[in-house]
C-alpha positions as CSV (number, residue, x, y, z in Angstrom):
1,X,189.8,17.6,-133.9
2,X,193.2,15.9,-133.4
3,X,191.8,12.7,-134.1
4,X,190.6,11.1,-137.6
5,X,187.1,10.8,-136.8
6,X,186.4,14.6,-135.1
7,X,188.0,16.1,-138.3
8,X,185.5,13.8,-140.8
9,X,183.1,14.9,-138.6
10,X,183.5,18.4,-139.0
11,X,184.2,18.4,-143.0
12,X,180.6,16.7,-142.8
13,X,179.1,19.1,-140.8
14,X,180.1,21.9,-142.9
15,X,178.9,19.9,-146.2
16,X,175.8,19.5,-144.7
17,X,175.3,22.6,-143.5
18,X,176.0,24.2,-146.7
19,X,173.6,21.8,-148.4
20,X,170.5,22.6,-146.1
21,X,171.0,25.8,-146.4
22,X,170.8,26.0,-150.2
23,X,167.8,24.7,-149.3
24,X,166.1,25.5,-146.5
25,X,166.8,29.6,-147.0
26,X,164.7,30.2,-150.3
27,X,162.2,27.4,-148.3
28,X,162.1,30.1,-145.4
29,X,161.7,32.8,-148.2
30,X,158.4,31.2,-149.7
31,X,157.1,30.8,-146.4
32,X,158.0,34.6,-145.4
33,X,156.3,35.5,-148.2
34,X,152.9,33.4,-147.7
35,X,152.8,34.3,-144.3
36,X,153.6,38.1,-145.5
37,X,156.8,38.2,-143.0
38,X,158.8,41.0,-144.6
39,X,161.0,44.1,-144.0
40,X,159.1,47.2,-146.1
41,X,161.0,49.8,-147.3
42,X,161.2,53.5,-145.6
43,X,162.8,56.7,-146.5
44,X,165.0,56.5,-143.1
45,X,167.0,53.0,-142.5
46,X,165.3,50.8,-145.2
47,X,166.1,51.9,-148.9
48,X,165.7,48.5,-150.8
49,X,163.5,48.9,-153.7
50,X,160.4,46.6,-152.5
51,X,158.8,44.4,-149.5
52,X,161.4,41.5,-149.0
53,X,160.8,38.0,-147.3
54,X,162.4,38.0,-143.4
55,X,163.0,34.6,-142.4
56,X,166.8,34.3,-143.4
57,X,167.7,33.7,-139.9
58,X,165.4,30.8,-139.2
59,X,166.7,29.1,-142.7
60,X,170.6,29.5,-141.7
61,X,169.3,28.2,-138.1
62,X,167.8,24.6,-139.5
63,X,170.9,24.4,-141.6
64,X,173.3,25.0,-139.1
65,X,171.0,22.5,-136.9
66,X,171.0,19.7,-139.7
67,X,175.5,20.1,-139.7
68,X,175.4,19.9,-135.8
69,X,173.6,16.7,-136.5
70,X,175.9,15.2,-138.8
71,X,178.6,16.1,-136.6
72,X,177.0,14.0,-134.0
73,X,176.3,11.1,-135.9
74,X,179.8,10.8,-137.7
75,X,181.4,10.9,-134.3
76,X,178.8,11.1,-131.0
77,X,182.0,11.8,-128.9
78,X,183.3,14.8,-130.7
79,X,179.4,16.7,-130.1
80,X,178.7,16.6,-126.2
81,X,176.2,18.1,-124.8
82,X,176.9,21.4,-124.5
83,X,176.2,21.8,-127.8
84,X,172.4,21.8,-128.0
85,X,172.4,24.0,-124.9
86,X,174.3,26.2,-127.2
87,X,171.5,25.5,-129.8
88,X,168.7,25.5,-127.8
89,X,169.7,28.9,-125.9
90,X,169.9,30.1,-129.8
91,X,166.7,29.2,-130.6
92,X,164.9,31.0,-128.0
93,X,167.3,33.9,-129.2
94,X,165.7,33.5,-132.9
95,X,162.5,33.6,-131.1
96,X,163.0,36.6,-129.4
97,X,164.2,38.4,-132.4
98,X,161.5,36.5,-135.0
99,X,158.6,38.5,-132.4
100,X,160.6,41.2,-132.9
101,X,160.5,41.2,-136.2
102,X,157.0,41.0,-136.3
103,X,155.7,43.0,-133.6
104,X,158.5,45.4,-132.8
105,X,159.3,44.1,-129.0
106,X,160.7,46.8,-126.6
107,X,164.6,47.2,-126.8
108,X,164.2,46.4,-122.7
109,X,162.7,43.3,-123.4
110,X,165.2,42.5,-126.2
111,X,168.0,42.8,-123.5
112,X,166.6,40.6,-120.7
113,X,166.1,37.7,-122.8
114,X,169.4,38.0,-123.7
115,X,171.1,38.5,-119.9
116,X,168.7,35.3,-119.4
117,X,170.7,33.4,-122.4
118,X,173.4,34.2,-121.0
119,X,173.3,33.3,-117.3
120,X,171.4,29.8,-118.5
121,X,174.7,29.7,-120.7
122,X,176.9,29.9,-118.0
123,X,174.5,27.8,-115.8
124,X,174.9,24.8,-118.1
125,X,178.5,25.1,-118.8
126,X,179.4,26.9,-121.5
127,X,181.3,29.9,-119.2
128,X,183.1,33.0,-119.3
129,X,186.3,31.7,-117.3
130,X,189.1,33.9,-119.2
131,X,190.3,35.7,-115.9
132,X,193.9,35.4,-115.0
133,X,193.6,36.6,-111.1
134,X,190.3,36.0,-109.9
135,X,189.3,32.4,-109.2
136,X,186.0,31.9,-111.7
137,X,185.2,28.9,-109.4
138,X,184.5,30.6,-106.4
139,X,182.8,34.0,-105.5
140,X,183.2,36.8,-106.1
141,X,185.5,35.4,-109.0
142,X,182.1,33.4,-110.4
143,X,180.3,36.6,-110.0
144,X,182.5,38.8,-111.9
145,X,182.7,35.8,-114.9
146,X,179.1,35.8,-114.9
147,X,178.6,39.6,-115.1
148,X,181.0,39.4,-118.2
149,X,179.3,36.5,-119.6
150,X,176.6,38.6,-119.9
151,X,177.9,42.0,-121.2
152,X,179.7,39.8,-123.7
153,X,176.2,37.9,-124.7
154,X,174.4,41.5,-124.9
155,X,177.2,43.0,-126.4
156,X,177.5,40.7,-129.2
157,X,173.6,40.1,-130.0
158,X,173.5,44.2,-130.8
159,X,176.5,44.2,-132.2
160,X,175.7,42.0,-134.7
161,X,172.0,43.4,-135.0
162,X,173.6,47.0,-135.9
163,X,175.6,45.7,-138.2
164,X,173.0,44.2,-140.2
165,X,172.3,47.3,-142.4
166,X,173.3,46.5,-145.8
167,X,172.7,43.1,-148.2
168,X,175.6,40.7,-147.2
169,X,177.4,42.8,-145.0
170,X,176.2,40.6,-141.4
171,X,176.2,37.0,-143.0
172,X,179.3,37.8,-144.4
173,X,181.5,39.4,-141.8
174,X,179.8,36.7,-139.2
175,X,181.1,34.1,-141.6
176,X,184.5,35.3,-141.2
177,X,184.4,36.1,-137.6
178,X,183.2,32.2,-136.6
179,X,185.9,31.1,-139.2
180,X,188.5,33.0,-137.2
181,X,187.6,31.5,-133.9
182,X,187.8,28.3,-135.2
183,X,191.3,28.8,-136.7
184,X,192.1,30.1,-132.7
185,X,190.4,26.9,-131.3
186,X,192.2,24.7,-133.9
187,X,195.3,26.4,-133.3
188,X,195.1,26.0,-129.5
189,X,194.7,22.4,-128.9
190,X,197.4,21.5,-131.7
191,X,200.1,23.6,-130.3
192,X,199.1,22.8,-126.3
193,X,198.9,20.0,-124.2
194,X,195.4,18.7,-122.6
195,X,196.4,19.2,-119.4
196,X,197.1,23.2,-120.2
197,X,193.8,23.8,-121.7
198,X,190.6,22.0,-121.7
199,X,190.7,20.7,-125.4
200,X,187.2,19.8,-125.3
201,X,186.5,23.4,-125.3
202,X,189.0,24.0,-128.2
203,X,186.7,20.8,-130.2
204,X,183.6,22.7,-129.6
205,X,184.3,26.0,-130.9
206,X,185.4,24.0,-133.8
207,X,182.4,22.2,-134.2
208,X,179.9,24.5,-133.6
209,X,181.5,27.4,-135.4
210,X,182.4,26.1,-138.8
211,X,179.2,24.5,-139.5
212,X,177.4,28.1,-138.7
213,X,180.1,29.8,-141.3
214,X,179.2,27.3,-144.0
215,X,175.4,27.5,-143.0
216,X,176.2,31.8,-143.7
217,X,177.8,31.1,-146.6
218,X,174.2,29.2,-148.3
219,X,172.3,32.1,-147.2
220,X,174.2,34.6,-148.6
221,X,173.7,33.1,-152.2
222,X,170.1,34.8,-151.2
223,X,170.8,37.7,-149.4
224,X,173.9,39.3,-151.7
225,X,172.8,42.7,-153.5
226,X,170.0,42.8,-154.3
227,X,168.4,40.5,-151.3
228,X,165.7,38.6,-152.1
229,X,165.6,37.7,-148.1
230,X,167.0,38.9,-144.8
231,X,168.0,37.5,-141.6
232,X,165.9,39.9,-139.5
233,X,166.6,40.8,-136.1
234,X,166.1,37.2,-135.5
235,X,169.4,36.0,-137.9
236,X,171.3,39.1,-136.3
237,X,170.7,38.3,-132.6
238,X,171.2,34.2,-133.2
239,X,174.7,35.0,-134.9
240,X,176.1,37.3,-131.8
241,X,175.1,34.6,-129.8
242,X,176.4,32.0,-131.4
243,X,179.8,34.1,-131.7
244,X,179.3,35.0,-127.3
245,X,178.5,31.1,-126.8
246,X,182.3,30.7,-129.0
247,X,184.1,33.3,-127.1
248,X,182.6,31.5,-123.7
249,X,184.2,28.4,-125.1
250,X,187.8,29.8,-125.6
251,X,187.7,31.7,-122.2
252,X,189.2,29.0,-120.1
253,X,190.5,29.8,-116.8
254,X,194.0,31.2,-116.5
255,X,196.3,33.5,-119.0
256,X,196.2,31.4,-121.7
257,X,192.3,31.9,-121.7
258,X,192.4,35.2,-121.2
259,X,194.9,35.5,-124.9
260,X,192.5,33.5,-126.4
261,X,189.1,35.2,-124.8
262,X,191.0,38.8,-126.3
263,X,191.8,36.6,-129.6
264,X,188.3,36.2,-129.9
265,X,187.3,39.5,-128.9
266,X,190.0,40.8,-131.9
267,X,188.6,38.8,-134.4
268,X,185.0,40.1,-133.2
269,X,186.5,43.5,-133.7
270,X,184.7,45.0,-136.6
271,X,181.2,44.8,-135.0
272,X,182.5,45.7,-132.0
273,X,183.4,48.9,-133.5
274,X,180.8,49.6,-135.4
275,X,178.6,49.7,-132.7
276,X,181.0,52.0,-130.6
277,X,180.3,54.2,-133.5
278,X,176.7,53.9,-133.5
279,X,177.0,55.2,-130.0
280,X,178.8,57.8,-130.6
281,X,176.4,58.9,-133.7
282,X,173.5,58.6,-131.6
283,X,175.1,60.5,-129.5
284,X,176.4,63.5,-131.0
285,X,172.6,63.8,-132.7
286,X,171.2,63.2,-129.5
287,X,169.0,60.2,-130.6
């Protein structure tokens, strides 16, 4: 951003995005259908009227894939390469929750694919450094970043999975969350000075978030009540990735991280809390 080129790059990112996804979600749909990947209904957690096409997640994913790509090719230097670890790490995230979709994986196996994301995330880059008194560059600072890295990843993949209980309701609030830390990124490397805050970082969130939001916003021509798709567990888990992989971004080391690691934290608030509450639910019925 800051610079002619980065912001054409993003505006064209988000077009295409959008785009795609118009495309590419009721394409996933069909294929869901053929292939008869859907989410039956049941008298406990899944009251829609009849069988309806999963899939959702995997459309939103090529969209959000084709924006990154535009991004890139408008302006190569705005897009490094911690991108497409963030991308790739996703995709093995949709995996996970695509076979879980399917074949109802165990919620143990569920979690260590997701500490795995995690610690290849912080292996490749993208890293957890929002602590104002321990050095994240050194142990035991780098140990402590790392476990947070990946109670943040874990946290955010169920978060995101619990809240995807009603039509529109994930897509939507995940739109506005990743639209939020955007606005912080944005915010951050206009109003401070490179040598303050790594503004690459700041570019990145930016780049990789918006895109996603627009990609969201396609879907949910598809998935508003009544759905004629869902994003599955696989959508659900991808999106609190996605949102971990952002939060990672803005936690850069020192106090101003930390602010903006909490800012991002705040603006992931509502799932947050509504999987406290789940908790607590579970709790007092003893499930």
């Amino acid at each position: 951003m800051g610079m002619t080129p980065s912001l054409i790059a993003v505006l064209v990112a988000v077009a295409v995005a959008l785009a795609t996804a118009l495309l590419a979600v009721p394409a996933a749909r069909g294929l869901a259908r053929r292939l008869n990947i859907v989410d039956t209904p049941d008298a406990l957690l899944k009251p829609h009227a009849k069988p309806t096409a999963y899939l959702g997640g995997v459309g939103f994913y090529v969209a959000w894939l084709a924006g990154l790509l535009a991004a890139r090719l408008v302006h190569p230097a705005g897009v490094d390469a911690r991108v497409w670890v963030v991308a790739a790490l996703g995709g093995g995230i949709l995996l996970v929750g695509l076979l879980d979709d399917i074949r109802d994986i165990k919620p143990w196996q569920r979690l260590l694919a997701e500490a795995a994301a995690a610690i290849l995330l912080f292996a490749f880059g993208v890293r957890f450094m929002g602590l104002a008194v321990l050095d994240p560059t050194r142990p035991p600072g780098m140990a402590v970043a790392l476990a947070l890295q990946v109670i943040v990843v874990i946290g955010a993949c169920n978060s995101t999975n619990l809240l995807d209980g009603l039509d529109g309701l994930c897509g939507g609030v995940t739109a506005i969350v990743l639209t939020g830390l955007a606005a912080i990124a944005a915010g951050a490397f206009f109003f401070h000075r490179a040598e303050v805050i790594p503004l690459g970082n700041m570019r990145l969130v930016v780049v990789i978030a918006l895109p996603l939001a627009a990609a969201l916003v396609g879907f949910l021509v598809y998935n508003h009540r009544p759905a004629s798709i869902f994003m599955g567990d696989a959508g659900s888990m991808l999106l609190g990735f996605i949102v971990a992989a952002c939060i990672a971004l803005l936690g850069v080391r020192g106090t101003l991280g930390l602010t903006l690691s909490i800012s991002g934290l705040v603006a992931f608030a509502l799932p947050i809390g509504d999987t406290m509450l789940a908790f607590v639910r579970r709790a007092i019925n003893r499930q």
